[in-house]
N, C-alpha and C positions, 0 to 999 in steps of 0.2 A: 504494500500500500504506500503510497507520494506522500510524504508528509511535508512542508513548510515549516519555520522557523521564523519567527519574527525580532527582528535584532537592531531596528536602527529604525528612525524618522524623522524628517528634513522637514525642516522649518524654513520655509522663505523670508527674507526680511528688506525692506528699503535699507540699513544698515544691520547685516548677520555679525559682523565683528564684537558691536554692541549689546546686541541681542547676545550671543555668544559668553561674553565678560560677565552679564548679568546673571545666565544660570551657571556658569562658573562661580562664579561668588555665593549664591545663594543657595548650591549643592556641593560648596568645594571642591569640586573636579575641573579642574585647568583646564582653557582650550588645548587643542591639539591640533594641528595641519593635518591634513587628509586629503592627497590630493589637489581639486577646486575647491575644496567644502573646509570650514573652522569643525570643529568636533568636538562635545563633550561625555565621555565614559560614565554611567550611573550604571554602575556596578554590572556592568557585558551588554548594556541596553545602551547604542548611542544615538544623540541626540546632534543631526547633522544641520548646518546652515550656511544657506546661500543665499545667491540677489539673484531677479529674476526681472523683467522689466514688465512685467504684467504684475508684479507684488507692487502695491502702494498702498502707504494710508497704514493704520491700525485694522486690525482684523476683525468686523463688525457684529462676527457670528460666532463668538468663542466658543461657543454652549455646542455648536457643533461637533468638534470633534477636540477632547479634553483630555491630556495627558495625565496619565495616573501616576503615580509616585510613590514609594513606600520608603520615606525615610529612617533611618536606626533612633534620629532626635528628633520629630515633628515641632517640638518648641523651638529649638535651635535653626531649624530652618524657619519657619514664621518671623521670629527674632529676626534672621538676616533678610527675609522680604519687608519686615516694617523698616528696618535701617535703612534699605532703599530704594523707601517710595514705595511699595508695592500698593497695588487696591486687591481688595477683597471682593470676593464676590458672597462667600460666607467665611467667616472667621474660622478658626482652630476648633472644634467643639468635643467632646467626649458623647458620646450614643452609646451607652450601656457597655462604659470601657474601650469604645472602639472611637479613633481621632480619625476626624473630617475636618478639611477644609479644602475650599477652592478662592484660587490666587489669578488675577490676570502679570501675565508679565509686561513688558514696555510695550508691545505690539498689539495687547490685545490678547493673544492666544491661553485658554484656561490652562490651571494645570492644579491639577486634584491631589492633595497629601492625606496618604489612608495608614492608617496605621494599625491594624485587627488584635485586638489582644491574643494571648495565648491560647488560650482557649480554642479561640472563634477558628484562628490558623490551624489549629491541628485537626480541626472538623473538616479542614479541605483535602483531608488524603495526603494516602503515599507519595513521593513524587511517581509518575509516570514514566521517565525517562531514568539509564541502569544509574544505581549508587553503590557507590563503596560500604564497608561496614565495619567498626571497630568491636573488639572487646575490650572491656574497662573495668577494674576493681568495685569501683564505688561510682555509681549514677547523683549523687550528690557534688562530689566532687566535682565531676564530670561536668557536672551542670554549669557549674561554678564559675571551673579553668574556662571556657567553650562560650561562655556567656558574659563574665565579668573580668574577664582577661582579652581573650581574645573577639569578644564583641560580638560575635554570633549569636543568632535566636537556637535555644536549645527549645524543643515541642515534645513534652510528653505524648506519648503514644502507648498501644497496647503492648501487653506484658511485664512491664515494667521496664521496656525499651525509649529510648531518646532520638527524634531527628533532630538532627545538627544541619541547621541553614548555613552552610559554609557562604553563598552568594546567591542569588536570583537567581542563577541554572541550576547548582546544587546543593543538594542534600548527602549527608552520610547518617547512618546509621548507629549507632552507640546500644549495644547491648552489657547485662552485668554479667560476668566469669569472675567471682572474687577469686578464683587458683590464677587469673590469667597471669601469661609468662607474656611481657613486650615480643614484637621481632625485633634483630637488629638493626635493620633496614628503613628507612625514612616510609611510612607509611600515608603522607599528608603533605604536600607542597603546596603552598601559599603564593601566587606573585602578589609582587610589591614593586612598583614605580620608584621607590626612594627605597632603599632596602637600609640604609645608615638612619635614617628619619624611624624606622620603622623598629628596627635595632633598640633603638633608644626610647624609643616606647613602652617596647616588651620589658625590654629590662627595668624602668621606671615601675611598671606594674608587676615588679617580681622575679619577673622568668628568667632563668637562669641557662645560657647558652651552649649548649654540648661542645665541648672542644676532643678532637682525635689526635691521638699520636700519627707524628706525620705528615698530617694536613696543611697546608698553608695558612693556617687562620689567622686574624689581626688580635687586636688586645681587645675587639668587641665580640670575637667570637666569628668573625666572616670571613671564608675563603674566597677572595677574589685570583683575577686570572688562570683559570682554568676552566672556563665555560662559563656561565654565568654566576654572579656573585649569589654566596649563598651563607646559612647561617642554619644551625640546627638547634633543636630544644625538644625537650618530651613533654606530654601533660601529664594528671597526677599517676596518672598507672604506666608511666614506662615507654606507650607508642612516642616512637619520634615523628618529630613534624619538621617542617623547615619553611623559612618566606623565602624566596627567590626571587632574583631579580630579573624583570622583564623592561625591554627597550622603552622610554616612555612614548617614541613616535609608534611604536609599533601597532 
């Protein structure tokens, strides 16, 4: 069976560069060249813009077709549309735990900020598409490292299993083995655009950096030149993970 993927949408604008700058700032994700097109990354979903000579004017029918958005901080991004300028078309709100709002940006075009509580999200099913699958000592911990470390939505599920929202395409798995034995093998690669930004992060929040006999790593824990720059660390049961680093034009 054909299936499609939906991965990107292009925004015309009388000024894209502007346009551009604005959801850069207000999603924190840097324009990017591509091509003819400015680009901005929301986490594997981009948001492409260009000039077209039949685009004029603000956009008069936003309500038409309205970008959805599921931000990690709904207040934080609101915060940065009120800093600037943004109109509402309804404000921030909570709906029985669940955050709405819709924002026009400089052009006119809406753009919807949803944020489902726990709950609601694990009601929506497995992912559909193959996932990976960990074993992990303790589902508490798990929860924890996966959630308030590394920023992930962890979603209760059945059995007393965990999805781990690693990004908007995927999911992993977290089941409990309290016997479980780690592999020694990196089970979890992470890209990172700034992987020293990223570095410093981790570590701020705790995490402490696998170093190997042998290895070329720096005094942060990073082997660079020898393929892409990388950095390794376990969470609380032993699987190793790593961020890596990818091209930021790429």
């Amino acid at each position: 069976m054909a299936t499609a993927t939906v991965n990107s949408m292009l925004l015309s604008s009388p000024d894209p560069d502007a346009l551009a700058r604005w959801y850069g700032e207000v999603f924190e994700a840097p324009p990017m060249p591509m091509g003819p097109y400015t680009v901005i990354d929301l986490d594997g979903f981009f948001v492409m813009f260009d000039k077209r000579d039949e685009v004029t004017g603000p956009n008069r029918e936003g309500a038409r077709v309205v970008l959805n958005v599921e931000p990690d901080d709904p207040e934080a991004v609101a915060g940065r549309i009120d800093a600037l300028g943004g109109e509402w078309v309804s404000p921030l709100e909570s709906r029985d735990g669940d955050l709405f709002a819709t924002a026009k940006d400089p052009d006119g075009n809406w753009i919807q900020l949803i944020r489902l509580r726990d709950e609601m999200e694990a009601q929506m099913g497995a992912p559909t598409t193959p996932f990976p699958g960990i074993a992990v000592r303790d589902m508490e911990d798990t929860t924890r490292f996966y959630r308030d470390v590394l920023g992930m939505r962890v979603l209760p599920s059945e059995m007393g299993t965990s999805w781990i929202r690693i990004d908007r395409r995927t999911s992993m798995l977290a089941y409990p083995k309290p016997d479980h034995v780690p592999a020694t093998h990196t089970v979890l690669n992470i890209p990172t655009r700034d992987i020293d930004a990223t570095v410093a992060d981790l570590t701020a929040r705790g995490v402490e950096f696998v170093r190997y006999d042998g290895a070329p790593q720096d005094d942060k824990g990073v082997m660079r030149g020898n393929g892409p720059d990388i950095a390794w660390f376990a969470d609380p049961s032993g699987n190793v993970l790593s961020v890596i680093a990818v091209d930021p034009g790429a």
